[in-house]
PDB file of N, H, CA, C and O in Angstrom:
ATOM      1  N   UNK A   1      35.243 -45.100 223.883  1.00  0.00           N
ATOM      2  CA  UNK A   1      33.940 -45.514 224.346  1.00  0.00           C
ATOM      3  C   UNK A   1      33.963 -46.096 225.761  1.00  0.00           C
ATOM      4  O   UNK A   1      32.841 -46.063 226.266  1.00  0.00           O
ATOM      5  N   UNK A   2      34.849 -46.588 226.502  1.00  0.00           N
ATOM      6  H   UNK A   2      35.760 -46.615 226.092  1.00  0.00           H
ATOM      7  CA  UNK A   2      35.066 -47.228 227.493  1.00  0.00           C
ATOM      8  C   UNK A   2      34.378 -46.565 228.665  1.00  0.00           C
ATOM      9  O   UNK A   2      33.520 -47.063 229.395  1.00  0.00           O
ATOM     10  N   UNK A   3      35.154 -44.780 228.741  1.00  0.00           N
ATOM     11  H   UNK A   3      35.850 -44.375 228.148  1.00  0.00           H
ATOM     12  CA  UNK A   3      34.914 -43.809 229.499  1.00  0.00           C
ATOM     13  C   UNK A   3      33.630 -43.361 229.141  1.00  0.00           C
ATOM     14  O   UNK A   3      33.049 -42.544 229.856  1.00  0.00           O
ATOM     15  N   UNK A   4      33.142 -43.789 228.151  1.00  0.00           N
ATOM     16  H   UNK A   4      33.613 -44.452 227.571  1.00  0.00           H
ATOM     17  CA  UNK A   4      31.144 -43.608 228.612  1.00  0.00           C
ATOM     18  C   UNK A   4      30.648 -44.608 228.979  1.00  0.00           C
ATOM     19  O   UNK A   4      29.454 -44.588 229.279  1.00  0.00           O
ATOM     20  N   UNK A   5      31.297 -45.643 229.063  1.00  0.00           N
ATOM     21  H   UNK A   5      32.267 -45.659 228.819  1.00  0.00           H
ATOM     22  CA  UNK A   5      30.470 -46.746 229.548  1.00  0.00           C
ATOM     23  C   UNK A   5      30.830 -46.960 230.667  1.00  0.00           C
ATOM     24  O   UNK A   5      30.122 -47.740 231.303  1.00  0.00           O
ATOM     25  N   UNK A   6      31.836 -46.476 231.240  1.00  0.00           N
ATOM     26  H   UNK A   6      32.411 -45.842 230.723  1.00  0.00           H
ATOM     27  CA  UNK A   6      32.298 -46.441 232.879  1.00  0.00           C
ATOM     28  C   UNK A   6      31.164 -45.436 233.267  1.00  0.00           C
ATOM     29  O   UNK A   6      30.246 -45.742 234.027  1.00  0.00           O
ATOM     30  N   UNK A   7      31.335 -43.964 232.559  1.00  0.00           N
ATOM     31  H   UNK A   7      32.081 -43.716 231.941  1.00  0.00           H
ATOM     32  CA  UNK A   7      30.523 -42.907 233.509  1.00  0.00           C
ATOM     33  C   UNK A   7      29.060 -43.539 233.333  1.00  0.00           C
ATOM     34  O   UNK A   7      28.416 -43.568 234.382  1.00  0.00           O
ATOM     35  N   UNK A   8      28.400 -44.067 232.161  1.00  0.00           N
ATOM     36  H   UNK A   8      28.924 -44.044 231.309  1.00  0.00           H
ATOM     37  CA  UNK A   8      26.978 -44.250 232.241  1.00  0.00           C
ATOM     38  C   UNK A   8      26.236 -45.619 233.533  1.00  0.00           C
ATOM     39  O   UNK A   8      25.149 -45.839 234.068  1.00  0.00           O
ATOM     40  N   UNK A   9      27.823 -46.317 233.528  1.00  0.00           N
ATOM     41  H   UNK A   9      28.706 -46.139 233.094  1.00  0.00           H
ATOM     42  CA  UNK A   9      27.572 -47.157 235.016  1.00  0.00           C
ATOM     43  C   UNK A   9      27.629 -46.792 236.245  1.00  0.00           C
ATOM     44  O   UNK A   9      27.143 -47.505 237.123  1.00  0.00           O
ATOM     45  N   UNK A  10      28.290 -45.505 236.545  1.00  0.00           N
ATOM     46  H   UNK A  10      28.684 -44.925 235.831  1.00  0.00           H
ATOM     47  CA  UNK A  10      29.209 -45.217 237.692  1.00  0.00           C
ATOM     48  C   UNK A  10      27.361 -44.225 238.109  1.00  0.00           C
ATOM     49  O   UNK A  10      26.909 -44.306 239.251  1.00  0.00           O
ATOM     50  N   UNK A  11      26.571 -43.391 236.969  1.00  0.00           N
ATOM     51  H   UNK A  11      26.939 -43.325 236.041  1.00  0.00           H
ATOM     52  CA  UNK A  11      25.970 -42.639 237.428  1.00  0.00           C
ATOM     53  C   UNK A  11      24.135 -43.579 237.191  1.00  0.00           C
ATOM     54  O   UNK A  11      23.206 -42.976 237.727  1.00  0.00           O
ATOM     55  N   UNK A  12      23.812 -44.745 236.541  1.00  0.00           N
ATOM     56  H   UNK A  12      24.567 -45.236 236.105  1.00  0.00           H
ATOM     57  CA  UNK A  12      22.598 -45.662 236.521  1.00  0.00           C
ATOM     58  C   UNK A  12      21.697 -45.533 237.958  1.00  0.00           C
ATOM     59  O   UNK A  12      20.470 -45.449 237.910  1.00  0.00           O
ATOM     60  N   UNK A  13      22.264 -45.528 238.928  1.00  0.00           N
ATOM     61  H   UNK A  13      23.261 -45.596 238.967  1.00  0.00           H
ATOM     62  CA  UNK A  13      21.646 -45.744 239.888  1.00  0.00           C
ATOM     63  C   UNK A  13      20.869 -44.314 240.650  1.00  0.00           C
ATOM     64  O   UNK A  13      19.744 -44.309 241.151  1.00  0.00           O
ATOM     65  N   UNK A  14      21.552 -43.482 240.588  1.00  0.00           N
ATOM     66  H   UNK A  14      22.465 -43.485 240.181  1.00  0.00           H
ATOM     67  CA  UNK A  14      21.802 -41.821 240.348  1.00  0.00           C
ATOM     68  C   UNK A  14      20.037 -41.007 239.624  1.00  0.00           C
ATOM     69  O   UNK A  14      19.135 -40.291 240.060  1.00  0.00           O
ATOM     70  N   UNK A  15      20.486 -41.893 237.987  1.00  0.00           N
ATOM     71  H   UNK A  15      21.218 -42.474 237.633  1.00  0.00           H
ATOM     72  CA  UNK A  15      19.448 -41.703 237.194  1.00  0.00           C
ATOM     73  C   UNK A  15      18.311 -42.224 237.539  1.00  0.00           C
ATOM     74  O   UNK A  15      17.295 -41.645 237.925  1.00  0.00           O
ATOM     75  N   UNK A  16      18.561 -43.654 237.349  1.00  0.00           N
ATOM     76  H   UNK A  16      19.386 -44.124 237.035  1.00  0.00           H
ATOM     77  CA  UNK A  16      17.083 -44.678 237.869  1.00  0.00           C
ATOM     78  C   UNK A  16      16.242 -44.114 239.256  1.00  0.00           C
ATOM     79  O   UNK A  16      15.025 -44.203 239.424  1.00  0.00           O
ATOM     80  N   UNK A  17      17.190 -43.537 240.157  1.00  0.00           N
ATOM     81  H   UNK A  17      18.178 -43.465 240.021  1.00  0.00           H
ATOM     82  CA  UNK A  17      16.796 -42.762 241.176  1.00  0.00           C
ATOM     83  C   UNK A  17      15.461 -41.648 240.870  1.00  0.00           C
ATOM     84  O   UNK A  17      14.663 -41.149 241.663  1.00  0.00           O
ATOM     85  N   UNK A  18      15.572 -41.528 239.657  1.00  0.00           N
ATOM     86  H   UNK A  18      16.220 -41.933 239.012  1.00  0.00           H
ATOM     87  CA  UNK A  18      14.885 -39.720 239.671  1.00  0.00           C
ATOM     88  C   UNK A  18      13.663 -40.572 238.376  1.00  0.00           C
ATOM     89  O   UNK A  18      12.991 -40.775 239.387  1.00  0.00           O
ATOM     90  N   UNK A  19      13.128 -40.973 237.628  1.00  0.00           N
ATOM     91  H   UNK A  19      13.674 -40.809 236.806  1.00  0.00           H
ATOM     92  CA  UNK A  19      12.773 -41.543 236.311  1.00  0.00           C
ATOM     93  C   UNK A  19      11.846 -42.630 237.098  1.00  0.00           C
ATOM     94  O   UNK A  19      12.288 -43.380 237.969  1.00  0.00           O
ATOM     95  N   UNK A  20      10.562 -42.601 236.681  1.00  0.00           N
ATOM     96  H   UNK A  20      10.203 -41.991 235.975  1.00  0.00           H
ATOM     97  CA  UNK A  20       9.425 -43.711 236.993  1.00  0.00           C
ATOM     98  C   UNK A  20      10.226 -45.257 236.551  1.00  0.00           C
ATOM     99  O   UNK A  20      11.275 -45.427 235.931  1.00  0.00           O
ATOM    100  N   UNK A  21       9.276 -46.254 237.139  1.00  0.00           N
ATOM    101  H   UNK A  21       8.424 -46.115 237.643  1.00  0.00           H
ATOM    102  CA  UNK A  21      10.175 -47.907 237.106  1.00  0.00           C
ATOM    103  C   UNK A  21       9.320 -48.008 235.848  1.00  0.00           C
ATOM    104  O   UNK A  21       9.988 -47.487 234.955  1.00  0.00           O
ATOM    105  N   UNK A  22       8.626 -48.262 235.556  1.00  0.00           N
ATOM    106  H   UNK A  22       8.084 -48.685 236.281  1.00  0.00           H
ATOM    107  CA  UNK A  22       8.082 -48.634 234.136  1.00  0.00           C
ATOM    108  C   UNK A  22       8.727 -48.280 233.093  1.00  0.00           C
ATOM    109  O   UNK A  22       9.025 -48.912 232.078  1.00  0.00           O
ATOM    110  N   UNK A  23       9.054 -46.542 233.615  1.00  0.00           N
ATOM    111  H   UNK A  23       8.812 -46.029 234.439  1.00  0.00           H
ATOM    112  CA  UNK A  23       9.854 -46.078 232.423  1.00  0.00           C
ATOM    113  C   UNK A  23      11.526 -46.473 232.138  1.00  0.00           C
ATOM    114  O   UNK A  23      12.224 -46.257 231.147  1.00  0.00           O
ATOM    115  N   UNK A  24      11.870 -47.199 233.553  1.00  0.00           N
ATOM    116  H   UNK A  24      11.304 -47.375 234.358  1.00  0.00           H
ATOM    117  CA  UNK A  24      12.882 -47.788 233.361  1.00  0.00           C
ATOM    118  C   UNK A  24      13.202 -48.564 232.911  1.00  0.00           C
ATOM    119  O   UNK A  24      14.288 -48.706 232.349  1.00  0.00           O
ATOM    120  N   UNK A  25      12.082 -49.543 233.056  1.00  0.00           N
ATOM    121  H   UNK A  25      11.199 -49.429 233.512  1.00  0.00           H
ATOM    122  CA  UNK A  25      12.300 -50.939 232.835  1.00  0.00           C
ATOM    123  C   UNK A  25      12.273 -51.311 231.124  1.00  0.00           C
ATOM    124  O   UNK A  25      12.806 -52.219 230.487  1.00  0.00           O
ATOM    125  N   UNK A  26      11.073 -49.747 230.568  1.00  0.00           N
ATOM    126  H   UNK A  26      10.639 -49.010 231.085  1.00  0.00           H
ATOM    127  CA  UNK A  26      10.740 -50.222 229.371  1.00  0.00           C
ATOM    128  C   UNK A  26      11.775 -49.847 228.388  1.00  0.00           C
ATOM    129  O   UNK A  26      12.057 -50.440 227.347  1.00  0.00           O
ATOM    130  N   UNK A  27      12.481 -48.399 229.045  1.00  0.00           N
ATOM    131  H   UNK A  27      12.252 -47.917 229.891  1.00  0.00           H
ATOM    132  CA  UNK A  27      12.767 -47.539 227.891  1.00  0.00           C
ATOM    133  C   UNK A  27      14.626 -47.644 228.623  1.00  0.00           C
ATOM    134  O   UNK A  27      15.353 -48.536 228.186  1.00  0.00           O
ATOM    135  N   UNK A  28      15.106 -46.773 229.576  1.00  0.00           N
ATOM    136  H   UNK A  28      14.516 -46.048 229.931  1.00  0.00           H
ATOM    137  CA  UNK A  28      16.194 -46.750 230.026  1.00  0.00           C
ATOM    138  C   UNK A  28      17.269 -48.404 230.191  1.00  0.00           C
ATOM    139  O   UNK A  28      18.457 -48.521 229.889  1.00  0.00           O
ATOM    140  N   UNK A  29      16.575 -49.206 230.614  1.00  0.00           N
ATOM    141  H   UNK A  29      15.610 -49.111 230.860  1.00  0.00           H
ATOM    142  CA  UNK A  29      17.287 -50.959 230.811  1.00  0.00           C
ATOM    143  C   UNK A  29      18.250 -50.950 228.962  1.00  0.00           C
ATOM    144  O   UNK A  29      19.352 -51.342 228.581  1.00  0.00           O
ATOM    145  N   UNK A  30      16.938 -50.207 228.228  1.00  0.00           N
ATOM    146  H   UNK A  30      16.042 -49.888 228.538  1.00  0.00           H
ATOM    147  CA  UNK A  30      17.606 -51.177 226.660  1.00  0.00           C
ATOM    148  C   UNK A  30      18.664 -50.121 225.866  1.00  0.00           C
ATOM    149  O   UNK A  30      19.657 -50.342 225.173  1.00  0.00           O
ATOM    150  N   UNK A  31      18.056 -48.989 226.246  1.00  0.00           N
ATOM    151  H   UNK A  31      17.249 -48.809 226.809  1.00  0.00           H
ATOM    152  CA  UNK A  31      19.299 -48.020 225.969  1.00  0.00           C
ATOM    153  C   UNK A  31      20.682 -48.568 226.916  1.00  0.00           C
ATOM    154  O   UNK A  31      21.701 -48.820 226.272  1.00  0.00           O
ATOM    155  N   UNK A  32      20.710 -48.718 228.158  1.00  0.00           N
ATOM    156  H   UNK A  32      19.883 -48.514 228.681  1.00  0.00           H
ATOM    157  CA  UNK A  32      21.729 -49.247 228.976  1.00  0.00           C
ATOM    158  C   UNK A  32      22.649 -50.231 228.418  1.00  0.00           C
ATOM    159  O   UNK A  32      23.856 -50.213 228.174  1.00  0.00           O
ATOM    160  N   UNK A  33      21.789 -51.034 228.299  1.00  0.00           N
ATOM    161  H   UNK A  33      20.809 -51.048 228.497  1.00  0.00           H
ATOM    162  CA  UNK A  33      22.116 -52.250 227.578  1.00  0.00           C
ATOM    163  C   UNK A  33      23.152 -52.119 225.645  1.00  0.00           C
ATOM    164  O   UNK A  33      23.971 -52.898 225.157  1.00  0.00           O
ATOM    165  N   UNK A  34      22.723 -51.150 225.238  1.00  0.00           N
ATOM    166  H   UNK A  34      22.057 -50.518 225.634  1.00  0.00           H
ATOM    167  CA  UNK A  34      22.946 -50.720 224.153  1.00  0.00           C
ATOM    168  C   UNK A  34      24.256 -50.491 224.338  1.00  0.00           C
ATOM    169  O   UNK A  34      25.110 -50.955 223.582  1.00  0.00           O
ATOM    170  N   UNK A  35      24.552 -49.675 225.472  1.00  0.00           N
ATOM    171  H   UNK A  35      23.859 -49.298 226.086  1.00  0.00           H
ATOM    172  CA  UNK A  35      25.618 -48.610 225.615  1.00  0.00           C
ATOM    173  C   UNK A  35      26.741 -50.032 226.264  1.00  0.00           C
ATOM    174  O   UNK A  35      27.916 -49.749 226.028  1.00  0.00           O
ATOM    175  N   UNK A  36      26.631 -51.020 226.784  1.00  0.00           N
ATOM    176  H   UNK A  36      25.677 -51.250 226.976  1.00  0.00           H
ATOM    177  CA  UNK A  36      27.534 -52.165 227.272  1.00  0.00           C
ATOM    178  C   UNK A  36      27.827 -53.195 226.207  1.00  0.00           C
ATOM    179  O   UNK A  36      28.728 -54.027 226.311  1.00  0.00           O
ATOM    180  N   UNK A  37      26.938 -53.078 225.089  1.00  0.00           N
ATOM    181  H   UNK A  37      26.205 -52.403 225.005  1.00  0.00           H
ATOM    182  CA  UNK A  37      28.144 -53.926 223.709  1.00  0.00           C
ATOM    183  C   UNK A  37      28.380 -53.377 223.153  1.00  0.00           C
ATOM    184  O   UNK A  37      27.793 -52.329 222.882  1.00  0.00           O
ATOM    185  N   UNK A  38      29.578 -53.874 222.582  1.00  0.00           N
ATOM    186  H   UNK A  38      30.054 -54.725 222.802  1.00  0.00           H
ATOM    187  CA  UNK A  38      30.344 -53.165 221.484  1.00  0.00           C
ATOM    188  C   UNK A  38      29.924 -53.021 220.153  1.00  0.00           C
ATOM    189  O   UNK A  38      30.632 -52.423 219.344  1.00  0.00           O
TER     190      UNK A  38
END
């Protein structure tokens, strides 16, 4: 799991780039978040 949680950090900014802020803030932040605890 490490190596998805490296690539899903390494590419966040990448993504958030292309995806409306609302939809970030509401929907993408908590999936993110999901993917950084164990």
């Amino acid at each position: 799991m490490p190596m998805v949680r490296r690539s899903a950090a390494t590419n966040l900014g990448k993504f958030a780039a292309t995806v409306e802020a609302a939809h970030l803030k509401t929907d993408i932040m908590s999936v993110f978040d999901d993917l950084t605890q164990d």
